[in-house]
C-alpha positions in Angstrom: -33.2 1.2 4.2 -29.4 0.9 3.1 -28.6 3.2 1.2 -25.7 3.0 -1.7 -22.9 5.2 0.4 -23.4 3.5 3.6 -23.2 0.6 1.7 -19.6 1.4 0.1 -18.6 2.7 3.1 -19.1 -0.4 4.6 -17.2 -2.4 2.3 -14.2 0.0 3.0 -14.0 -0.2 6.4 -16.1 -3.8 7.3 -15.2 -6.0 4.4 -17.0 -9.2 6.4 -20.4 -7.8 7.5 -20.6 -6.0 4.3 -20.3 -10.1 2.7 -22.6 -10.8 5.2 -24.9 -8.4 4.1 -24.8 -9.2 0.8 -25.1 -12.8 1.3 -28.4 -11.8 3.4 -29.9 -9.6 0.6 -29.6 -12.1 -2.1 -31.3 -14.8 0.0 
């Protein structure tokens, strides 16, 4: 599970895979 810090962290440093991930979760 992904939790909300790792996911902002993420965003900070991993702009891509954190689109990717989103793109992913909303499918």
């Amino acid at each position: 599970l992904i939790d909300r810090k790792m996911l902002a962290d993420l965003a900070v440093h991993d702009a891509v895979a954190f689109t990717k991930l989103v793109e992913a979760a909303r499918k």
